[in-house]
N, C-alpha and C positions, 0 to 999 in steps of 0.2 A: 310661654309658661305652662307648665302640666298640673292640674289641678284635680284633686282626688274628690271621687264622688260618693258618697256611701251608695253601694249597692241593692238592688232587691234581692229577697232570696232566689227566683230565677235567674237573675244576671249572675248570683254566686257560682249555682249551680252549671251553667252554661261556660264562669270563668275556669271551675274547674274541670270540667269536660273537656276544656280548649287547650289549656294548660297541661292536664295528664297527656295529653297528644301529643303539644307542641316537649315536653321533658322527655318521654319515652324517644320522640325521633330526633332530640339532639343527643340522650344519652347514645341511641343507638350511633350517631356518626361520632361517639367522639371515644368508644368504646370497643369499636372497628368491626361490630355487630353487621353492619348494613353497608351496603355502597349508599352515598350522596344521589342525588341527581343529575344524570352524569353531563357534564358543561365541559368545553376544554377548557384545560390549561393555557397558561398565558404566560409570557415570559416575556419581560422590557431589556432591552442588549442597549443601554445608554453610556454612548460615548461625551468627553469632556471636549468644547473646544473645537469641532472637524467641520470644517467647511466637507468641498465636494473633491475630496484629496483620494479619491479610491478609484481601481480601474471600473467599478459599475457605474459609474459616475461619470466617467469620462477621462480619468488621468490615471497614465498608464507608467507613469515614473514608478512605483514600486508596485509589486506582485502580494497581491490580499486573498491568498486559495482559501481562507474561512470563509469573505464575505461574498468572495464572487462567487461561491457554490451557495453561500445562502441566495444573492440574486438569481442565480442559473434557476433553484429550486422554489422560489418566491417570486413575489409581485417586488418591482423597485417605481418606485411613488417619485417622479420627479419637481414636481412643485412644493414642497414642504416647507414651510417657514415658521418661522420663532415666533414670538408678539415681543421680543426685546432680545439686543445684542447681547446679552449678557444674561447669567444662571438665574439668579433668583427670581427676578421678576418670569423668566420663563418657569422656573416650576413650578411657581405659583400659580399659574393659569393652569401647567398641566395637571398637579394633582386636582385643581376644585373647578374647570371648567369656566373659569371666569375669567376676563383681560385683567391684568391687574391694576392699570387705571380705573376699574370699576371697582372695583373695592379698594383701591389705598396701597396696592402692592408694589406700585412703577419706580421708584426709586431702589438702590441697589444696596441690599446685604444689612437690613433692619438690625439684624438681631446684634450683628458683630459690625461694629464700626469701624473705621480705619481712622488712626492717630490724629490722622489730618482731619477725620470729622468730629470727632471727638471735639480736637481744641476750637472748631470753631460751636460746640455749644452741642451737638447730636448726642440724644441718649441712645441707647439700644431697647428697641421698640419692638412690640409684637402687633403685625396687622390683625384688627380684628374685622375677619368678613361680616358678609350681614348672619344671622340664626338660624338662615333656613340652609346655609353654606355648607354643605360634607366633602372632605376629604375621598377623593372615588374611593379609595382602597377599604374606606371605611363602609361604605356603601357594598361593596364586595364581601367584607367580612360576614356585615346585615342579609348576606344572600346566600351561606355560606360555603362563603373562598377562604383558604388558608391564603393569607398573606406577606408577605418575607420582601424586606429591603436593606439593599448591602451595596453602600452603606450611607451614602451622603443623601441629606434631608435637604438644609438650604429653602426651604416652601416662605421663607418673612414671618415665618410664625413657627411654633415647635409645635411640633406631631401631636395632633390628637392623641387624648389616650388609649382610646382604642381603635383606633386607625390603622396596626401595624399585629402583626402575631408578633413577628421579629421584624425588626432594625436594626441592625449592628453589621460589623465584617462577618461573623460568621452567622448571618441569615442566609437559609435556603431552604430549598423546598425538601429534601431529604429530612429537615425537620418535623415535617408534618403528620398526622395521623394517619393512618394506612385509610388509602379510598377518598380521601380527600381532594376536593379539585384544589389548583391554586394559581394564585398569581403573587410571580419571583420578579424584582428587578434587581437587576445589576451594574451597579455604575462603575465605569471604567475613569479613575482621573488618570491615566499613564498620558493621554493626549491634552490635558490640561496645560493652557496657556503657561503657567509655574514653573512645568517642565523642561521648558527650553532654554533656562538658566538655574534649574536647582533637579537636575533631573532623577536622580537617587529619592528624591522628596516620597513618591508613592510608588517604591521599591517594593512594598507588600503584597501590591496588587499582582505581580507575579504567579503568587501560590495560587495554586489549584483552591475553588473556594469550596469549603472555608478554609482560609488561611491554616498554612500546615506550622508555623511559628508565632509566637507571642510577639507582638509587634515591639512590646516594650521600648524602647532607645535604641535600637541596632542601629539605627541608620547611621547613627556617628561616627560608624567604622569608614561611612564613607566619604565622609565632607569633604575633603581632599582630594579625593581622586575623580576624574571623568568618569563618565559612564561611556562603557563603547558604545559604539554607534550598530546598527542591526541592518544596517545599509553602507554599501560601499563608497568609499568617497569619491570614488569617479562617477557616478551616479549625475547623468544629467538631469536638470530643473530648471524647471519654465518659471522665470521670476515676474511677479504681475508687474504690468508697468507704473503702477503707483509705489514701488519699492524701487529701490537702486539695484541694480546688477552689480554685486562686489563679492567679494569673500564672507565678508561678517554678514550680511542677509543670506546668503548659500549655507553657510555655516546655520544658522537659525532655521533653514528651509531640513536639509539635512536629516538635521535631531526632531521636524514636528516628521517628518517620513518616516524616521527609526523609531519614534514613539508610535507610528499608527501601527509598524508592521507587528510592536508588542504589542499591541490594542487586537491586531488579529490573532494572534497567536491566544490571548485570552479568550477572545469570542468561542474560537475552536474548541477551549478546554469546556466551555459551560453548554455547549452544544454536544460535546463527547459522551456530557452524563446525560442527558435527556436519554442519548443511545443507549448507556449503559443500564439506564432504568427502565428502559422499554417507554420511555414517555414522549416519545420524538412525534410519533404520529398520531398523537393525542393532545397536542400543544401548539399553540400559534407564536409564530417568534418574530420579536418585531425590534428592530434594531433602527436607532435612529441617536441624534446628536442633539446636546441642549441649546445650542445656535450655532454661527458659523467658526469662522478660523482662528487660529491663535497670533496670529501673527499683526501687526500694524496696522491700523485701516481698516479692521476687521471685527475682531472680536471688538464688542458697545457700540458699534455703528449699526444704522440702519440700512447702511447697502447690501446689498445682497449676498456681499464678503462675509457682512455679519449675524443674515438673517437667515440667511437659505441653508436646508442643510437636506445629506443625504437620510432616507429610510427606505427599509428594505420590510417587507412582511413574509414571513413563510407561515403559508397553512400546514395543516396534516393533509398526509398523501399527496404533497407538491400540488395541490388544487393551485390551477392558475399558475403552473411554475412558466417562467420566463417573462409573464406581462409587464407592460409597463403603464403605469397609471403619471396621465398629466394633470388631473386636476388641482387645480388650487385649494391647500389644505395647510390649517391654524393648527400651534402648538392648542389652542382653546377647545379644537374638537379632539383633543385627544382623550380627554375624561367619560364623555358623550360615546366616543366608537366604543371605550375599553367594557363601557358598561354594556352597550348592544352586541360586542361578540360573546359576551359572557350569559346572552340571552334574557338580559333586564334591561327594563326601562330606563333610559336618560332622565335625567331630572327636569322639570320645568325650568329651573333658575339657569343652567347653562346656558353661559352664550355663544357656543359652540355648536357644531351638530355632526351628528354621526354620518361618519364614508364609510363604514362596512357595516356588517351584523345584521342579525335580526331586524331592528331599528334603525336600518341605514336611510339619510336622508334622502329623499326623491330630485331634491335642488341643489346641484352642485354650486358651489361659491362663486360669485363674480367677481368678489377679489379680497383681497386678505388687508390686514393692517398693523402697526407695530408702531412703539412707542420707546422714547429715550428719555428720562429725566438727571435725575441727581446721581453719579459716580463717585465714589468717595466723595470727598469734600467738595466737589464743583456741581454747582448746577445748570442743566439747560434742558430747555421742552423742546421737542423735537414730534414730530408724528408721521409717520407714514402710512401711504394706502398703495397697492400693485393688484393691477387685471394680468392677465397672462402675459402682456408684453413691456405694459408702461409699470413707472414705478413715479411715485409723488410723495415728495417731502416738503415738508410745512416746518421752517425754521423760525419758533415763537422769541427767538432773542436773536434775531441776525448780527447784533451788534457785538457777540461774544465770537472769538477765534475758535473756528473747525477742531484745533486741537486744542483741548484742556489737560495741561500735565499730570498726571496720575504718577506718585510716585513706586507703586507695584507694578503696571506698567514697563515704569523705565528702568525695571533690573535686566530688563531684555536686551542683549548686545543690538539687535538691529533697531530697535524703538529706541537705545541713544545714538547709532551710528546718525541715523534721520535727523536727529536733534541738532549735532554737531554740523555734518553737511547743509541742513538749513542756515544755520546761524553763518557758515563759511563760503554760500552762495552758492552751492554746488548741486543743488536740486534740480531737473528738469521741471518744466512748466507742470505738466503731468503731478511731479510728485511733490511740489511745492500747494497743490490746490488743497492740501490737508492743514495745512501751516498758514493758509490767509489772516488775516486778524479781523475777517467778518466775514458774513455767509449771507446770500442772496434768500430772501423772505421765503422764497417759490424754490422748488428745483424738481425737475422733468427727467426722463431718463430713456430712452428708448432699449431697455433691454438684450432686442434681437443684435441689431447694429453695433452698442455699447454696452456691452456686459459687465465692464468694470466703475460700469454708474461715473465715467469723468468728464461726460460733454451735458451740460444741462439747457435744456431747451426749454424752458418757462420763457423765455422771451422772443420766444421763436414766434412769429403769428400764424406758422401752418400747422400750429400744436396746441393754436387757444382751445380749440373745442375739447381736445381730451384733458389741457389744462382745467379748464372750467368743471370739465365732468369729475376728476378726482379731486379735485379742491373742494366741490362739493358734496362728493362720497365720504369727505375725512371730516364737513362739519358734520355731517348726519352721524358719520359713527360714536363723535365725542358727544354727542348729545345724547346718543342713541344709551353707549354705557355708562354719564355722569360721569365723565372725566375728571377725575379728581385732579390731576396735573396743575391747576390754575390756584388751588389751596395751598398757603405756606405751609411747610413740612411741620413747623411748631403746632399752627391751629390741627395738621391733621394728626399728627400723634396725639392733642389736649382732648381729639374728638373719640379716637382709641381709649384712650386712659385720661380720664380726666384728672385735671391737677397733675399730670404725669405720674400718677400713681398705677400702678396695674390693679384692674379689679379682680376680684376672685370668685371663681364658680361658689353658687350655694352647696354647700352640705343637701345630698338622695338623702330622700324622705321614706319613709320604709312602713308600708304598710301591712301587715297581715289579715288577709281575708280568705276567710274559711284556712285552706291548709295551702295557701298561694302568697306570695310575697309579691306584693303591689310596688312600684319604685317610681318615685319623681322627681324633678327640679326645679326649682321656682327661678332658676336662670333660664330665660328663653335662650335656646341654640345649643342647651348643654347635651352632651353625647354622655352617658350612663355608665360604665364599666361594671363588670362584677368577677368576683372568682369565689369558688366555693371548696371545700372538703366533705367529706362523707365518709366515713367509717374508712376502711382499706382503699373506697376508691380514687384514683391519683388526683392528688389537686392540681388545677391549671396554673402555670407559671405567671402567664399575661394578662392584664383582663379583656375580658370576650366584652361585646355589644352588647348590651340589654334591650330585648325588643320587645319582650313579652313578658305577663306576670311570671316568676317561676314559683314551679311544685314543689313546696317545701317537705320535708321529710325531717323525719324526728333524728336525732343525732347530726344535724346536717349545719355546716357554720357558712354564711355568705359575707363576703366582705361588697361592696360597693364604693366607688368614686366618680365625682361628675366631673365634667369638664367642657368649657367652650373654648373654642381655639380666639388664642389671643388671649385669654384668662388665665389666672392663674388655679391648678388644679383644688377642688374641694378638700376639704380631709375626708381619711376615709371610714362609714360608719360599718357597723360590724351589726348580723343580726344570727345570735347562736342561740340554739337551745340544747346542745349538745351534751352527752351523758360522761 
């Protein structure tokens, strides 16, 4: 909570000496008077959905000349992994640095329920982290980045309010003030799982962004008709051997191929204008995936199908072009590095830590971990821990079936093809081990030898020792971030919102001292917002961070709103003395 203090007259005089500093140097960047201080640019290239489906990767079934000139001219990071099979719970850790088992984020899709959760009693929930928790982007804003996201959120909480300049399809950095650094992402669903049976569904995402059409209902035109495929159907594919080798999973394989090569063809467009703006060599571009594959087996699990993804980093001037980086790296130190290459400090509260930048840590990882709870309507605790080679899973309900029916899921022709051949006995041993009706407590994994995580070795006795050792690396970890996983989902949303009512930020308090406007909140965690007018000069659309008293001036209106994530936003108070 921020508590206002009456001042002395030195303290007055000292806030406004600080204050005419700190107004004169943001009027100047925001009036395109001054260059910033100059920081690069940063740009996030987020794929939906992609396991390690690219030739920098290692598979050379289609031709990606975007990505593989981004690896040629960048660093490609081969150990990268999710903290969950699935989006939300991972971008929850990425935008705030946290596992989401540490703060209440591990189950899948708070905000928006699925039918099926609904009727067994789930309301739509907003996680709320602890108070000292920011949004990086918001942290970037407070350092000032122009910030732009286009377009999917998905974090189990809605966007701060001033965590974003833009959010929308048509966010990008050509919006910004001239001289401004920034940080743009760009999310690609064309690779999302959705697509391999509603493929038309993010047909927008085509346009050069920002979108050159109003998305409005066009898509209607196409419900009916297939989408061509952007790969030839003679196209050979290596089917994993936990799927069946048939037509309908080829079919399935096919269309995530023809989605990737439009997922390249988009990378190239938003790489074009960097060139076209002269920003290419003044911008660090980092392309990487929300978890693994789309396809069966893969996407919510915690095998390596479903955790491991590819990223690529390109510096300016190709620094380090061609390297390849093995170390062991969390979607959780993602917040942590983005802050240290932007040349600011990581937070204390991060459980992450930064691999590059200024701030990079000195202690590379000995091993990562990731967590599975509640999918639509079904639940089960699942945890994992992987060193470079082994991988350990802790199944806390072995008595529930590997596979839980999801009915979004099974609009997928090869996730009912599996269905039926199970049920008809027509599974190999292989691809029947998804379909058991229990699941052994332990499971071991030798990575090098078994890549596709299907031979488990916890009972093996020339395995106890590294058994023992990650069994005990996963209690330390749940203990380490307060794993919320073992709390029923009622008492942890009654401990979000009590009575399941959501609470709401307090009403900024607005003080004037001397000729400065003081601002607070009596919600601990609340992030400030403000926007102002002045005579002729342009009011801000957004509101900006408040970080400091601001210099008020006669004619001048300021509007203010608070907000903690997970709360519901303040109203907003106004403070004008305007002629």
């Amino acid at each position: 909570m921020m508590r206002f203090f009456l001042p002395t007259n030195q303290h007055i005089m000292n806030i406004i000496k600080s204050s005419i500093f700190l107004l004169s140097a943001f009027l100047i960047s925001c009036f395109n008077e001054k260059k910033l201080i100059k920081r690069p640019n940063i740009v996030w290239l987020v794929a939906e959905d992609l396991g390690l489906y690219i030739p920098s990767f290692g598979d050379s079934t289609i031709s990606t000349p975007n990505l593989s000139r981004l690896a040629e001219e960048g660093v490609r990071y081969t150990n990268v992994y999710s903290v969950s099979g699935v989006c939300s719970p991972s971008r929850a850790s990425i935008v705030t640095g946290m596992y989401p088992t540490s703060i209440g984020a591990h189950h899948m899709r708070t905000l928006y329920q699925q039918p099926a959760a609904k009727e067994k009693g789930l309301i739509n929930y907003e996680v709320v982290p602890p108070p000292n928790v920011k949004m990086v982007s918001q942290i970037l804003r407070e350092n000032g980045y122009y910030c732009t996201n286009n377009k999917k959120e998905d974090y189990q909480f809605y966007k701060s309010l001033t965590a974003w300049d833009e959010s929308s399809i048509f966010a990008h950095w050509r919006n910004k003030p001239d001289n401004a650094n920034f940080f743009s992402i760009f999310n690609f669903g064309v690779t999302h799982e959705s697509n391999l049976w509603n493929p038309w569904y993010r047909q927008f995402d085509l346009d050069p962004f920002p979108p050159l059409r109003d998305i409005g209902k066009w898509w209607e035109q196409f419900s009916n008709i297939e989408k061509p495929l952007y790969v030839s159907d003679s196209i050979e594919i290596s089917v994993p051997p936990y799927l069946p080798d048939n037509n309908i999973v080829r079919k399935d394989m096919k269309r995530m191929y023809s989605n990737i090569v439009e997922l390249d063809e988009k990378v190239g467009l938003i790489i074009d204008q960097l060139k076209e703006d002269g920003l290419l060599e003044e911008t660090i571009i980092v392309f990487y995936t929300d978890h693994g594959g789309p396809l069966p087996r893969q996407k919510r699990l915690l095998y390596d199908s479903g955790i491991k993804v590819p990223m690529i980093i390109r510096y300016p001037n190709k620094v380090r072009a061609g390297e390849v980086d093995n170390r062991l790296i969390s979607f959780v130190d993602f917040a942590p590095t983005l802050l240290s290459m932007a040349n600011i400090p990581p937070r204390k509260y991060h459980q992450g830590r930064s691999f590059e930048g200024k701030y990079k840590s000195k202690n590379n990882r000995k091993y990562i971990y990731a967590a599975a709870d509640r999918f639509d309507e079904h639940y089960d605790m699942i945890r994992a821990v992987r060193d470079n080679r082994y991988k350990y899973l802790k199944n806390f309900n072995p008595e529930k079936p590997y596979y839980l029916p999801l009915e979004y899921r099974e609009k997928m022709d090869s996730m009912q093809e599996l269905i039926i051949m199970n049920q008809n006995g027509q599974l190999d041993n292989l691809q029947m081990q998804w379909f058991r009706n229990e699941k052994p407590k332990e499971e071991l994994f030798d990575t090098y030898s078994d890549p596709y995580e299907l031979r488990n070795l916890a009972d093996e006795p020339r395995y106890k020792d590294k058994l023992y050792e990650l069994r005990s690396e996963c209690s330390k970890w749940m203990k380490e971030v307060d794993d919320k996983g073992y709390i029923p989902e009622e008492e942890l949303i009654k401990s979000f919102w009590p009575n399941k009512i959501q609470p709401i930020t307090r009403d900024p308090i607005i003080n004037k001292v001397g000729d400065n406007l003081v601002v607070s909140c009596q919600t601990e965690g609340a992030n400030i917002g403000f926007k102002f007018s002045h005579k002729d000069k342009t009011s801000w659309k957004g509101w900006k961070p408040y970080i400091n008293p601001i210099a008020y001036e006669e004619g001048m209106t300021v509007e203010f709103k608070a907000h903690r994530i997970g709360y519901l936003p303040s109203k907003k108070v106004i403070f004008s003395n305007a002629n």
